[in-house]
C-alpha positions in Angstrom: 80.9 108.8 60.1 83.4 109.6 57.9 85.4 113.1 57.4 86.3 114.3 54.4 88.0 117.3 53.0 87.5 118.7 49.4 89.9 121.4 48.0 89.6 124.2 45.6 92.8 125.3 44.5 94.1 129.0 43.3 96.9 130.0 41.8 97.7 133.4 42.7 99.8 134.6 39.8 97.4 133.3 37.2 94.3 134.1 39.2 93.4 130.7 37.7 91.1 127.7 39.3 92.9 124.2 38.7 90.2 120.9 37.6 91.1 117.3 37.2 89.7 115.0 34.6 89.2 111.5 35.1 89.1 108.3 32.7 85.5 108.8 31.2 84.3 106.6 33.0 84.0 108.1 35.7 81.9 111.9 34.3 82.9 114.3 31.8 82.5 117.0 34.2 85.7 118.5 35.9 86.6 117.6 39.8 88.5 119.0 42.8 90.4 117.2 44.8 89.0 116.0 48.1 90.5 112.7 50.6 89.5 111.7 53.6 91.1 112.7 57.0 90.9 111.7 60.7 89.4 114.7 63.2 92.4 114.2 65.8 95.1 115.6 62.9 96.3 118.9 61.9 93.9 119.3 58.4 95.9 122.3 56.8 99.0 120.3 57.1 97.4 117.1 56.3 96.1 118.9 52.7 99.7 120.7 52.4 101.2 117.5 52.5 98.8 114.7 51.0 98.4 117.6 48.1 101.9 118.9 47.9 103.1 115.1 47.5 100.4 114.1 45.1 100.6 116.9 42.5 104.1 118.5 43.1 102.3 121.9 43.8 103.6 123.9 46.6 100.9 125.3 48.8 101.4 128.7 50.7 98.2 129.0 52.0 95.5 126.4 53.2 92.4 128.6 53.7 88.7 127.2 55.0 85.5 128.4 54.0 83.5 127.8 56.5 81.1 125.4 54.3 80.9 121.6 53.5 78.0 118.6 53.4 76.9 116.2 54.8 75.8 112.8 52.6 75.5 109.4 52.3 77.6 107.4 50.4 78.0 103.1 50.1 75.6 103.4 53.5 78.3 105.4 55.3 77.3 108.8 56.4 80.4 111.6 55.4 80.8 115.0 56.7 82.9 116.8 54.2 84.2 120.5 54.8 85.5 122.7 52.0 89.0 124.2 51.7 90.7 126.9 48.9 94.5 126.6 48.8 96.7 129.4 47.4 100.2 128.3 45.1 101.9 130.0 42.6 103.0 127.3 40.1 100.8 126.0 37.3 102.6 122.9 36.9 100.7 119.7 38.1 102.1 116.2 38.6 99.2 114.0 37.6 98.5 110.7 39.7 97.2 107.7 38.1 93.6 108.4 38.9 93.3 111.6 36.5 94.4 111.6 33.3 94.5 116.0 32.5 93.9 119.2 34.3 93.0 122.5 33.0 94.0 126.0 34.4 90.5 128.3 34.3 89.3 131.5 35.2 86.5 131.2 38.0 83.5 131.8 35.1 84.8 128.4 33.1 85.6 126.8 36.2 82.1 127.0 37.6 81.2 126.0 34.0 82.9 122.7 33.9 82.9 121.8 37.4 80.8 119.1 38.7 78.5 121.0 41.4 74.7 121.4 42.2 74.2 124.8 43.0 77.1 126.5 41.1 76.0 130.3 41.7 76.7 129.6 45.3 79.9 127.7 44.7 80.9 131.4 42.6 79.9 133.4 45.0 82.1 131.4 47.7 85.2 131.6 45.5 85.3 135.3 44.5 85.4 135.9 48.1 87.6 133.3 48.9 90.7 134.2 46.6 90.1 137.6 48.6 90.2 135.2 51.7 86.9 136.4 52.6 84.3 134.4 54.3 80.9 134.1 52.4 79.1 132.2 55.4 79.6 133.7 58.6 78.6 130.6 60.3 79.7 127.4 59.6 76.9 126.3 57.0 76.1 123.1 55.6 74.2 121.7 53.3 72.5 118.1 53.8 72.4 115.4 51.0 71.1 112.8 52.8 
């Protein structure tokens, strides 16, 4: 099994949501970031400094909340946990891979974003950039 991490991220001063956008190839709906880590390491610093290196935002805040999946992909089972991290700079450093960003407010972020149940995902968020929990217990949801 493989562990990933996928990342929301917030800017605090423009109470904004940050989305990639890939070659079109690949969808036309917006992305997060995710990447795969390894359970023995630190994951806050590993998505402070994979991210921070990447992009050229500074994070101040890695926050979990408490939610992720668990699916197949290319035969290989993944169990991928979801993150919000807090910065307060709008400009992004874009890596080969994705070819724009946008800056939204949570309702046209949940618009654009690539995601099944999106009223969940919203619901998440608002409490999130209030670093509230939304699940109490660590929930899942299979895609198997």
């Amino acid at each position: 099994m493989k562990n990933k991490v996928l990342v929301f991220v917030y800017n605090k001063k423009t109470k904004k949501f940050l989305l990639f956008f890939n070659k079109p190839s690949f969808n036309q709906n917006g992305f997060t970031f995710n990447k795969e880590v390894n359970e023995k390491e630190d994951i806050s610093k590993s998505i402070k400094s994979d991210f921070e290196q990447r992009f050229g935002l500074v994070i101040e805040e890695v926050f979990s909340l408490n939610w992720g999946s668990v699916y197949m992909q290319k035969g290989e089972e993944i169990k991928e946990m979801n993150y919000l991290i807090f910065v307060n700079s709008d400009k992004v450093s874009l890596t080969r891979e994705n070819i724009s960003y946008e800056w939204l407010n949570i309702e046209d972020f949940i618009k654009k974003i690539h995601w099944n149940d999106k009223k969940v995902l919203e619901k998440v968020l608002t409490k999130a950039i209030n670093k509230e929990i939304y699940f109490n217990k660590k929930e899942r949801e299979e895609r198997i």
